[in-house]
PyMOL Python script that loads the backbone (N, CA, C, O; Angstrom):
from pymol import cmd

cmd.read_pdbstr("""\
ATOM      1  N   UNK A   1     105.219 124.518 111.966  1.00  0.00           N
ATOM      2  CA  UNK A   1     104.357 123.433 111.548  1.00  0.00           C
ATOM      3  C   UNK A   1     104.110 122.461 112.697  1.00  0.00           C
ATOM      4  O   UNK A   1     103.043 121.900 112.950  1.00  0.00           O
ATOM      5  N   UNK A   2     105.440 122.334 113.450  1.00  0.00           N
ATOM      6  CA  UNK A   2     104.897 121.443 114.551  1.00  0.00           C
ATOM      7  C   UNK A   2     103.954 121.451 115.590  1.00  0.00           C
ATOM      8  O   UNK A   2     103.346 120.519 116.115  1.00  0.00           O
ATOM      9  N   UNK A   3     103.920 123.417 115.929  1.00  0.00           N
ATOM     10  CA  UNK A   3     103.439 123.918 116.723  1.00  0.00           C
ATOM     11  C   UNK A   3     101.675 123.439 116.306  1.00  0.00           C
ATOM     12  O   UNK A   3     101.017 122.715 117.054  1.00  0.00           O
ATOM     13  N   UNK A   4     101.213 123.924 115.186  1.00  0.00           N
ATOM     14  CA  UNK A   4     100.391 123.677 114.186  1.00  0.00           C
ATOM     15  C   UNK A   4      99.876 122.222 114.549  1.00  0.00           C
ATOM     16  O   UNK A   4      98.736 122.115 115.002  1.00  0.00           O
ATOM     17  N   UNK A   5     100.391 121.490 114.433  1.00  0.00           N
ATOM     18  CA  UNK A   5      99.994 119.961 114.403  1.00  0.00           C
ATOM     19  C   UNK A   5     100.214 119.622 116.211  1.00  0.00           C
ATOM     20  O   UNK A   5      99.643 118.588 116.556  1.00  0.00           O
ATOM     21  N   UNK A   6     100.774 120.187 117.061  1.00  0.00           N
ATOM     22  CA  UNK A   6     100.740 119.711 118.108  1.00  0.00           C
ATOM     23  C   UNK A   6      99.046 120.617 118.947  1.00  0.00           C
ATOM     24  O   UNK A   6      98.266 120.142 119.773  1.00  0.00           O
ATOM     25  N   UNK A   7      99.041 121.755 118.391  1.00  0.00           N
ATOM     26  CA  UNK A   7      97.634 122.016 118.565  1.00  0.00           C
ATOM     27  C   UNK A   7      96.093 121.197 118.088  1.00  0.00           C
ATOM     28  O   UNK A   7      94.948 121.108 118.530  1.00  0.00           O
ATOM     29  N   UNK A   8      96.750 120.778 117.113  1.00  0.00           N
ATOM     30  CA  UNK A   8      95.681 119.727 116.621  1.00  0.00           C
ATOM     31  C   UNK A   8      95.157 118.856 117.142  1.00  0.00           C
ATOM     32  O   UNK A   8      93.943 118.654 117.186  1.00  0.00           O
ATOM     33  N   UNK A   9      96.591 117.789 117.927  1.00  0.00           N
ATOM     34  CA  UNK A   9      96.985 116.394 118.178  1.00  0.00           C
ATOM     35  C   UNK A   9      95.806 116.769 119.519  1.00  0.00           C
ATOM     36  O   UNK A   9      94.857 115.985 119.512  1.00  0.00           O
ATOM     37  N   UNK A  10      95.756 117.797 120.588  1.00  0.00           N
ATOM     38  CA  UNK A  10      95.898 118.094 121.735  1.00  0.00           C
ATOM     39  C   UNK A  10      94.250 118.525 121.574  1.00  0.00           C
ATOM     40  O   UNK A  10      93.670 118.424 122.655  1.00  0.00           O
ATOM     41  N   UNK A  11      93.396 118.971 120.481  1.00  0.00           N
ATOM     42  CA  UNK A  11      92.255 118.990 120.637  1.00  0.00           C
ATOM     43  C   UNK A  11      91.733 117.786 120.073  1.00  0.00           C
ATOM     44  O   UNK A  11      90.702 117.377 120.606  1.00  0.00           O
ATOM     45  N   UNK A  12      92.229 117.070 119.053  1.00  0.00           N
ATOM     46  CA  UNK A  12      91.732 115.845 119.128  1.00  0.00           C
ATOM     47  C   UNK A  12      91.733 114.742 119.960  1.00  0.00           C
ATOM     48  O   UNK A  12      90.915 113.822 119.955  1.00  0.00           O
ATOM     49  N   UNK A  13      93.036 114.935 120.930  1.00  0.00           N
ATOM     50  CA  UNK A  13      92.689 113.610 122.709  1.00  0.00           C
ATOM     51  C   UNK A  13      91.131 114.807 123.156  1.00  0.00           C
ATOM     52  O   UNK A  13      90.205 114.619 122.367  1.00  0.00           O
ATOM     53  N   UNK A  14      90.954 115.450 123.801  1.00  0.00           N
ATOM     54  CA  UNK A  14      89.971 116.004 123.980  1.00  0.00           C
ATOM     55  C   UNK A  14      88.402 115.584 123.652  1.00  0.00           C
ATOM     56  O   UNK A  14      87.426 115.289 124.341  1.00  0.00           O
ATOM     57  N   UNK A  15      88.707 115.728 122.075  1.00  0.00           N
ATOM     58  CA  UNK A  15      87.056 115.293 121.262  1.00  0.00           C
ATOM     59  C   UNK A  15      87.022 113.922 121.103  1.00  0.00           C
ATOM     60  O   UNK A  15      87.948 113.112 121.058  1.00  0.00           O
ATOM     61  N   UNK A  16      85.756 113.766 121.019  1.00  0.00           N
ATOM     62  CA  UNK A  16      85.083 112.501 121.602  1.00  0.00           C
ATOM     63  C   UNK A  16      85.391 111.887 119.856  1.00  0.00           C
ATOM     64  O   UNK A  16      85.448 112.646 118.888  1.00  0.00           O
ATOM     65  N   UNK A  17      85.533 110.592 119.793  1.00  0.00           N
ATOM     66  CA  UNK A  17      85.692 109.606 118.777  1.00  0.00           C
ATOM     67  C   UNK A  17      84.498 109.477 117.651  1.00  0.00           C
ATOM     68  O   UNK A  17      84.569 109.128 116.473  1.00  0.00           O
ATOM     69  N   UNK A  18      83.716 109.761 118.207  1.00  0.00           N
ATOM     70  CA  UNK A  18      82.397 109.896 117.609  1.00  0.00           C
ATOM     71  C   UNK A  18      82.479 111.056 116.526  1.00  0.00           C
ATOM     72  O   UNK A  18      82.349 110.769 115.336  1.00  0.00           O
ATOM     73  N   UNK A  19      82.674 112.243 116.896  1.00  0.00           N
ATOM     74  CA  UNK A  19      82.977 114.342 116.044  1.00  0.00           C
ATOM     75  C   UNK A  19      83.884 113.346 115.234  1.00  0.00           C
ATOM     76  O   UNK A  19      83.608 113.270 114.037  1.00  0.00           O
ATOM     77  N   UNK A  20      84.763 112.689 115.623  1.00  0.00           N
ATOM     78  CA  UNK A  20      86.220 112.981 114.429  1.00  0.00           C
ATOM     79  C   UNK A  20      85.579 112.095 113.474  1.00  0.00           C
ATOM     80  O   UNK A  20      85.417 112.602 112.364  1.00  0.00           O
ATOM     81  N   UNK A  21      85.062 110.575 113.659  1.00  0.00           N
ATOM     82  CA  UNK A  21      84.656 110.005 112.420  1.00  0.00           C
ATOM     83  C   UNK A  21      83.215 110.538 111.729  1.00  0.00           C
ATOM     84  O   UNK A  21      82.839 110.316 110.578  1.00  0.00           O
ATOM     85  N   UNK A  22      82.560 111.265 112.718  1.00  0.00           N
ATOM     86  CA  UNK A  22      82.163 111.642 111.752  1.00  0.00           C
ATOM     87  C   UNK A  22      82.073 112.606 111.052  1.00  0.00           C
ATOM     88  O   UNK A  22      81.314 112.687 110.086  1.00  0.00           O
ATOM     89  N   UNK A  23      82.865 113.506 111.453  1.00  0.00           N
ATOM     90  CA  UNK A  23      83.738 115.267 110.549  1.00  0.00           C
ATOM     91  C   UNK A  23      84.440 113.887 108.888  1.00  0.00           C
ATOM     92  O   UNK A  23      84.208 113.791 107.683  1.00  0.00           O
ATOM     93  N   UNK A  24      85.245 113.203 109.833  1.00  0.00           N
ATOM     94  CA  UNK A  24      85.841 112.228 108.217  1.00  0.00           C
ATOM     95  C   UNK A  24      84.824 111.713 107.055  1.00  0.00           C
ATOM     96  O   UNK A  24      84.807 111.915 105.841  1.00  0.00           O
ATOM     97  N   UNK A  25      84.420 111.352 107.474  1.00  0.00           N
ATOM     98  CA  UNK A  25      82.752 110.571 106.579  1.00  0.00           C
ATOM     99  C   UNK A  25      82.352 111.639 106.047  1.00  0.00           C
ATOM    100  O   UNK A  25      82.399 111.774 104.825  1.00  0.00           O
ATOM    101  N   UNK A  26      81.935 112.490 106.768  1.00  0.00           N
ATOM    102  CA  UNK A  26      81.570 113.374 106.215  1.00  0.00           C
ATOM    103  C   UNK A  26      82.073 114.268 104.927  1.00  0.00           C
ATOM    104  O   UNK A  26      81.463 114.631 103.920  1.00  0.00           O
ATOM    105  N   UNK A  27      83.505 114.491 105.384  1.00  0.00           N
ATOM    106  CA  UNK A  27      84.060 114.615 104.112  1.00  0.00           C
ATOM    107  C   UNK A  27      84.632 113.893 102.989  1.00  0.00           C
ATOM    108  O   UNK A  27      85.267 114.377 102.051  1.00  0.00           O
ATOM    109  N   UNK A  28      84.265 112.409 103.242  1.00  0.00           N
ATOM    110  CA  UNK A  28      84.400 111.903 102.404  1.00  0.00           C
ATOM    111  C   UNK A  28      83.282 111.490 101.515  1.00  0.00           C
ATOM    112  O   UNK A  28      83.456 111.153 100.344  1.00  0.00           O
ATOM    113  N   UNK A  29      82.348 111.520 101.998  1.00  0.00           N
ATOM    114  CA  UNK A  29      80.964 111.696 101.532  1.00  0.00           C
ATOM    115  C   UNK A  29      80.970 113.193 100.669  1.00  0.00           C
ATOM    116  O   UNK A  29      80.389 112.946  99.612  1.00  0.00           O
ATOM    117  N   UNK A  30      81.238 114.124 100.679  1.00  0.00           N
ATOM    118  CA  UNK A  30      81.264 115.141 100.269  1.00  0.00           C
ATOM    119  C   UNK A  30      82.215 114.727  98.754  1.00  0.00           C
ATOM    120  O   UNK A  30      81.850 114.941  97.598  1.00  0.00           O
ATOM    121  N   UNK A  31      83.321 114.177  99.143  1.00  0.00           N
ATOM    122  CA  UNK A  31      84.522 114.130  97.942  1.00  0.00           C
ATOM    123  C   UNK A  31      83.374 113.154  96.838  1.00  0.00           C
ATOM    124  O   UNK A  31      83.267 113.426  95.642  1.00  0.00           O
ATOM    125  N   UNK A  32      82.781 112.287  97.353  1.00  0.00           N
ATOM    126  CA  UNK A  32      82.088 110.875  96.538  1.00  0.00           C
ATOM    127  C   UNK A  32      81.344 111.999  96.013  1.00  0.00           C
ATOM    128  O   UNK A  32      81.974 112.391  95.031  1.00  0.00           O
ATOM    129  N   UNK A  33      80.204 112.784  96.204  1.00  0.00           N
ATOM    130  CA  UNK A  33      79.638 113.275  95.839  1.00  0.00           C
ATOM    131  C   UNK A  33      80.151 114.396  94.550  1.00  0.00           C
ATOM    132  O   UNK A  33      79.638 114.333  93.434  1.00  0.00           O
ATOM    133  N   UNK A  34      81.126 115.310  94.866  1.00  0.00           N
ATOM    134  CA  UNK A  34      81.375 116.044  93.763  1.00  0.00           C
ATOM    135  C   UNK A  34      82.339 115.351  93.035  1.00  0.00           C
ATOM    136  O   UNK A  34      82.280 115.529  91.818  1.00  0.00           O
ATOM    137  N   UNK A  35      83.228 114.596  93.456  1.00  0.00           N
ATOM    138  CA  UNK A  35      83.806 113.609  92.299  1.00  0.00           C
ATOM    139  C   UNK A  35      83.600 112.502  91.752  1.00  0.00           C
ATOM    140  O   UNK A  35      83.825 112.293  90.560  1.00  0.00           O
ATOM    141  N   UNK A  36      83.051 111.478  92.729  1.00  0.00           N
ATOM    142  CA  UNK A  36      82.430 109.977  91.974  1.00  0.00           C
ATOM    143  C   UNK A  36      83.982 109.551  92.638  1.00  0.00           C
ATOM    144  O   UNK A  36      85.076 110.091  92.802  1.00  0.00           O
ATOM    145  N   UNK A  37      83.302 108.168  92.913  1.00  0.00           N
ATOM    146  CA  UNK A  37      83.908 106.976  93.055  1.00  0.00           C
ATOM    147  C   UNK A  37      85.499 107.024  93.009  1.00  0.00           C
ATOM    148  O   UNK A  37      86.155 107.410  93.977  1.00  0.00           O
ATOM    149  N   UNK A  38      86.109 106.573  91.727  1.00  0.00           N
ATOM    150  CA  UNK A  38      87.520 106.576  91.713  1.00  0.00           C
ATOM    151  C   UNK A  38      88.159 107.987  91.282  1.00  0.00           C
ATOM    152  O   UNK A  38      89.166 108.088  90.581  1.00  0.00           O
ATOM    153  N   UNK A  39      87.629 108.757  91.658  1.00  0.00           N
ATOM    154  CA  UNK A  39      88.710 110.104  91.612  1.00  0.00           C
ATOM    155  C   UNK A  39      88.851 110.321  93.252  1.00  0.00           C
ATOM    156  O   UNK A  39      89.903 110.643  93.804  1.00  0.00           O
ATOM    157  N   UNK A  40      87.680 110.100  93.873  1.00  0.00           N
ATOM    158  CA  UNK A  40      88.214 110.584  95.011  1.00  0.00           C
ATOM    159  C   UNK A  40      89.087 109.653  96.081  1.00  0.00           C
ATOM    160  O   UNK A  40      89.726 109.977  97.082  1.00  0.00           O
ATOM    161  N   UNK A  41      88.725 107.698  95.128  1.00  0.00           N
ATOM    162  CA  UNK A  41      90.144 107.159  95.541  1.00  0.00           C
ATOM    163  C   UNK A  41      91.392 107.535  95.100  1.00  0.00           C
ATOM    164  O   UNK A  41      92.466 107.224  95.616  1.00  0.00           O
ATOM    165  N   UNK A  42      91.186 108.309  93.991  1.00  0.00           N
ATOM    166  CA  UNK A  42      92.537 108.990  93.390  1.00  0.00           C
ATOM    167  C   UNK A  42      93.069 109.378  94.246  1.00  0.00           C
ATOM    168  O   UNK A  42      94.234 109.100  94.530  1.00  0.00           O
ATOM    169  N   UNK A  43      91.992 110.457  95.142  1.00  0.00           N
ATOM    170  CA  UNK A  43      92.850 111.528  95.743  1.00  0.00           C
ATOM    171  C   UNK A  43      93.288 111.156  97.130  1.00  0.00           C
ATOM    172  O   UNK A  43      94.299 111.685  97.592  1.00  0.00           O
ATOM    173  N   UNK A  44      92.414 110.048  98.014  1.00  0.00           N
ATOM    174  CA  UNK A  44      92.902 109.424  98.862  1.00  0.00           C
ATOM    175  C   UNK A  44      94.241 108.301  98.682  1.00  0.00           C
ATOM    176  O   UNK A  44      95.079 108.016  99.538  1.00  0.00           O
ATOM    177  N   UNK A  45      94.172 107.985  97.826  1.00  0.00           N
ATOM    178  CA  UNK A  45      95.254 107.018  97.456  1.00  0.00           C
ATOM    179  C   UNK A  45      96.684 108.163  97.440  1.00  0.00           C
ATOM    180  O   UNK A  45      97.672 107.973  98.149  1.00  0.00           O
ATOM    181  N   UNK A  46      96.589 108.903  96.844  1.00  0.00           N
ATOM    182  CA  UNK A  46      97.874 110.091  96.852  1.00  0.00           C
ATOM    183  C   UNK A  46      98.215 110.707  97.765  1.00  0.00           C
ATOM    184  O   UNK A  46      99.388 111.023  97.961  1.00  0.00           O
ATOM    185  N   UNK A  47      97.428 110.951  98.376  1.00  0.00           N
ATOM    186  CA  UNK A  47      97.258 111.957  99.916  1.00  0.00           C
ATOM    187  C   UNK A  47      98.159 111.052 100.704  1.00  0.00           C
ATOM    188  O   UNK A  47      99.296 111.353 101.068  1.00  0.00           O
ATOM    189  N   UNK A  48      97.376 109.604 100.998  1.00  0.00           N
ATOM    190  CA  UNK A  48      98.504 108.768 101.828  1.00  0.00           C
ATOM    191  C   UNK A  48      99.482 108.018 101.656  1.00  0.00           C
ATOM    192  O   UNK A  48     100.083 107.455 102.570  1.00  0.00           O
ATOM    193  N   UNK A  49      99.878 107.887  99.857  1.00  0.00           N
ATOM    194  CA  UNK A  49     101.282 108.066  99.276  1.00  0.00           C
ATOM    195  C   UNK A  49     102.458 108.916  99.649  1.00  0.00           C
ATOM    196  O   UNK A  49     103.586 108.666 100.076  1.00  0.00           O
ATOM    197  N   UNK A  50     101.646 110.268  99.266  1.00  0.00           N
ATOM    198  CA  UNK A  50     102.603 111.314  99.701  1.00  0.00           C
ATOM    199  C   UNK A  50     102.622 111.664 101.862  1.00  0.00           C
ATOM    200  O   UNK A  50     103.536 112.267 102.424  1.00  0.00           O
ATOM    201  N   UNK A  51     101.751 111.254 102.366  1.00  0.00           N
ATOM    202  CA  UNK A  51     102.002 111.546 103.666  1.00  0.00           C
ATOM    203  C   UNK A  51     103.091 110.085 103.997  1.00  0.00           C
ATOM    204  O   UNK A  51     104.130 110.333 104.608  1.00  0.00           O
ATOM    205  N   UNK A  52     102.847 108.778 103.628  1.00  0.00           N
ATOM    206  CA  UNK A  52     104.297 107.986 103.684  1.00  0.00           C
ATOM    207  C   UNK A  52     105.224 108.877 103.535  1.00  0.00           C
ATOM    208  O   UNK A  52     105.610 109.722 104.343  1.00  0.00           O
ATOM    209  N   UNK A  53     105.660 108.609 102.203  1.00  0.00           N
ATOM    210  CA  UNK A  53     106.871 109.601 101.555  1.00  0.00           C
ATOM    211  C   UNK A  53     107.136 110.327 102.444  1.00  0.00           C
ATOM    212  O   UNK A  53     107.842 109.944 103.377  1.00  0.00           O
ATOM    213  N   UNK A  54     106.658 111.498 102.376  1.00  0.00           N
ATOM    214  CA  UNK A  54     106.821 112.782 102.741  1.00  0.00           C
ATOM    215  C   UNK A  54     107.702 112.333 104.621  1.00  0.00           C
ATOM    216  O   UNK A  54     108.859 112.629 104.920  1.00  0.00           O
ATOM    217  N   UNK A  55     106.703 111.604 105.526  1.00  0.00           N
ATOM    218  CA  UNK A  55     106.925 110.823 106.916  1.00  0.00           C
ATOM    219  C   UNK A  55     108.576 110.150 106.709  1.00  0.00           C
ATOM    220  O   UNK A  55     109.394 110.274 107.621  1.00  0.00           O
ATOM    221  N   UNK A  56     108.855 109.589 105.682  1.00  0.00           N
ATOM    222  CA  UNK A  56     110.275 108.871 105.561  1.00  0.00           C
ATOM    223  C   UNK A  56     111.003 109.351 105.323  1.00  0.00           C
ATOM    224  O   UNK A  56     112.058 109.092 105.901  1.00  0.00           O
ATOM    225  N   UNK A  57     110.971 110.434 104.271  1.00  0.00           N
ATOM    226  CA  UNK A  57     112.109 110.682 103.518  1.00  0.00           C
ATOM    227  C   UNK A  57     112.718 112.083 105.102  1.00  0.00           C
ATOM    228  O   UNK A  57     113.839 112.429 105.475  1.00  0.00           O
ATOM    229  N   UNK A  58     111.148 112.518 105.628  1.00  0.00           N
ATOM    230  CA  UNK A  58     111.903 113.799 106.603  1.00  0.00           C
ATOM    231  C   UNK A  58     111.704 113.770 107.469  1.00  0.00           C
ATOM    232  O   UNK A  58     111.335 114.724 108.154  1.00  0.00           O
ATOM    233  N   UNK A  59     111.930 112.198 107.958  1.00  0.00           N
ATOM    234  CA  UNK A  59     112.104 112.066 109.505  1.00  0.00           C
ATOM    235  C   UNK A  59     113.455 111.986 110.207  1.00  0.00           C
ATOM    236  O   UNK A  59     113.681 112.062 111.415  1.00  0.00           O
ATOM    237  N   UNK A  60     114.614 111.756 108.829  1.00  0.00           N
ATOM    238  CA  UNK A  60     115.725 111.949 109.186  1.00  0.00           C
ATOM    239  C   UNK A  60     116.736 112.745 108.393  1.00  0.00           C
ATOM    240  O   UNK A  60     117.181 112.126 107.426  1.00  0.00           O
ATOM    241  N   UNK A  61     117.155 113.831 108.548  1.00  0.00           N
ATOM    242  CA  UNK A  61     117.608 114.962 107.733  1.00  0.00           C
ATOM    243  C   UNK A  61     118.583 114.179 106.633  1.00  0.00           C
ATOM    244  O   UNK A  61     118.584 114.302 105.409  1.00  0.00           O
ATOM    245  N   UNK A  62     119.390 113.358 107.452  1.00  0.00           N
ATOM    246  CA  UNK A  62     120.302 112.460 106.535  1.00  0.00           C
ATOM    247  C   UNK A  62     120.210 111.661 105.606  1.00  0.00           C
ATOM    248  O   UNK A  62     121.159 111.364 104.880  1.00  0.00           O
ATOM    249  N   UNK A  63     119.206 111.264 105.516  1.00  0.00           N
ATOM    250  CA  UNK A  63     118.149 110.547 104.510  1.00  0.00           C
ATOM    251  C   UNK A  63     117.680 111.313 103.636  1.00  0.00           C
ATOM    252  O   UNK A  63     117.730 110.993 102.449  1.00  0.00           O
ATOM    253  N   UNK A  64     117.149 112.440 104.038  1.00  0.00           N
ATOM    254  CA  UNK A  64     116.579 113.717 103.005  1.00  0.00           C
ATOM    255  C   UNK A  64     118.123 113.593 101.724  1.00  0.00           C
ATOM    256  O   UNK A  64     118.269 113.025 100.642  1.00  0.00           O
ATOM    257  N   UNK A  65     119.049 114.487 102.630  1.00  0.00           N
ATOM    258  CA  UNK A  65     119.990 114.596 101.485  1.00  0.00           C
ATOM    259  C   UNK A  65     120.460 113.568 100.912  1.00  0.00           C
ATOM    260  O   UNK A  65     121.084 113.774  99.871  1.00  0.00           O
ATOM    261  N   UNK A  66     120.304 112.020 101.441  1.00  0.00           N
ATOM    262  CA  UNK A  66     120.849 111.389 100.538  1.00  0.00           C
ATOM    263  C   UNK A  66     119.889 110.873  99.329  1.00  0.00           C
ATOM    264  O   UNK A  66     120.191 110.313  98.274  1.00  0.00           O
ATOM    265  N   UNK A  67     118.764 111.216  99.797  1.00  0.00           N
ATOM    266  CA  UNK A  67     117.481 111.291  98.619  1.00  0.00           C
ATOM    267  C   UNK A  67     117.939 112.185  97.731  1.00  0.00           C
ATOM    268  O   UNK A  67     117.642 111.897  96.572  1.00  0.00           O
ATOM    269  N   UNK A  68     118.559 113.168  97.869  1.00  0.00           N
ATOM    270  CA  UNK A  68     118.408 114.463  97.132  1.00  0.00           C
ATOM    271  C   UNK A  68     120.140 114.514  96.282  1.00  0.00           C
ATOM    272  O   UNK A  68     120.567 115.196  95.351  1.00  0.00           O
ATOM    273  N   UNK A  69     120.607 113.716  96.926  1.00  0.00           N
ATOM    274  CA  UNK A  69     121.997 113.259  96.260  1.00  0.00           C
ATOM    275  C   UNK A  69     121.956 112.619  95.083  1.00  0.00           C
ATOM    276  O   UNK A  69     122.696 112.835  94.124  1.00  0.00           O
ATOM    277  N   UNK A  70     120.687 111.464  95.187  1.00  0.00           N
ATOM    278  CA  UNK A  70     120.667 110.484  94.569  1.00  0.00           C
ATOM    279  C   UNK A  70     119.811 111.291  92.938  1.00  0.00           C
ATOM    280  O   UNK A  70     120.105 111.183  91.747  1.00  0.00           O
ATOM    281  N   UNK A  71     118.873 111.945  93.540  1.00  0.00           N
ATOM    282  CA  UNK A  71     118.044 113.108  92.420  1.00  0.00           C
ATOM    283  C   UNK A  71     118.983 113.877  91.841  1.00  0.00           C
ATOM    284  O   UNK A  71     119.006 113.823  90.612  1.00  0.00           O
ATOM    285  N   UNK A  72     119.897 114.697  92.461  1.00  0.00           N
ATOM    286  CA  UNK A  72     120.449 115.549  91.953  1.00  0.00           C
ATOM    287  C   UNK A  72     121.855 115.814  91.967  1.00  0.00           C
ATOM    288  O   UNK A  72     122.361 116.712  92.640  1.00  0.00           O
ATOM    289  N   UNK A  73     122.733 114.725  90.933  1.00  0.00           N
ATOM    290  CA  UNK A  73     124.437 114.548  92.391  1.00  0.00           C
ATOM    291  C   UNK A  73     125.094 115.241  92.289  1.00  0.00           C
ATOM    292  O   UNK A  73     125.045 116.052  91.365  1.00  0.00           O
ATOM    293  N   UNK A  74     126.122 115.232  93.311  1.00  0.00           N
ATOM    294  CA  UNK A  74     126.918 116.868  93.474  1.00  0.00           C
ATOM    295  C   UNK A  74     127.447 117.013  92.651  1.00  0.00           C
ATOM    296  O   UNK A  74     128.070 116.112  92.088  1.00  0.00           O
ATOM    297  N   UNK A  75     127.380 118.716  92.104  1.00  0.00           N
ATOM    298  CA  UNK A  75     127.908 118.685  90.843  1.00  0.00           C
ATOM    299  C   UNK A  75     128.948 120.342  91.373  1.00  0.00           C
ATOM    300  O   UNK A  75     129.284 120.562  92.537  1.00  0.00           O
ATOM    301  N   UNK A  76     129.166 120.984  90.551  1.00  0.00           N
ATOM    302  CA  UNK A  76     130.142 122.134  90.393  1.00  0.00           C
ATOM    303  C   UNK A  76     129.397 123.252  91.214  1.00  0.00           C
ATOM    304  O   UNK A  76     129.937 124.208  91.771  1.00  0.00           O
ATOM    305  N   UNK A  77     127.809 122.896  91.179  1.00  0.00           N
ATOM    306  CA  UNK A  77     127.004 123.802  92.303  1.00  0.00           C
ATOM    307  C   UNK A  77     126.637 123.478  93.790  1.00  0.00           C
ATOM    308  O   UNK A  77     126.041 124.202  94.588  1.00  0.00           O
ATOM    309  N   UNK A  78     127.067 122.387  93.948  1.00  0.00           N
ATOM    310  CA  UNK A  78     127.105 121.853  95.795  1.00  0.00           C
ATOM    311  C   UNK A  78     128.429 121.693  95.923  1.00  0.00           C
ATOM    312  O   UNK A  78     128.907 121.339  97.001  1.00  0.00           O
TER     313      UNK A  78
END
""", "prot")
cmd.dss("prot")
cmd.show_as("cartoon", "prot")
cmd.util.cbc("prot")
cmd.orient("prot")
């Protein structure tokens, strides 16, 4: 995955500022269009909920499990 996203990172310094906002608009213009208004803040609103989350909880492995301690505590199967 990193590999994945470091290919990304490395063509986007490359492309000009201009392609990327407007590849974004674009698809967000697209989302307005087949969904309307507040669904597709739905889906932006969640997207960068879960990319927080997702950024905190597994940026430090130790944190993961103690998230996952707290969800699920050790029992007779850990």
């Amino acid at each position: 995955m990193e590999r994945f996203l470091s290919k990304i990172f490395e063509r986007l310094q490359n492309a000009k500022a201009g392609a990327i906002f407007a590849f974004c608009f674009f698809v967000i213009a697209l989302l307005l269009c087949i969904f309307g208004f507040f669904k597709t803040l739905f889906i932006i609103i969640f997207t960068l909920v879960g990319y927080f989350v997702g950024s905190f909880l597994f940026s430090d492995s130790s944190r993961f499990k103690k998230f996952l301690d707290r969800i699920l505590p050790p029992g007779r199967f850990r």
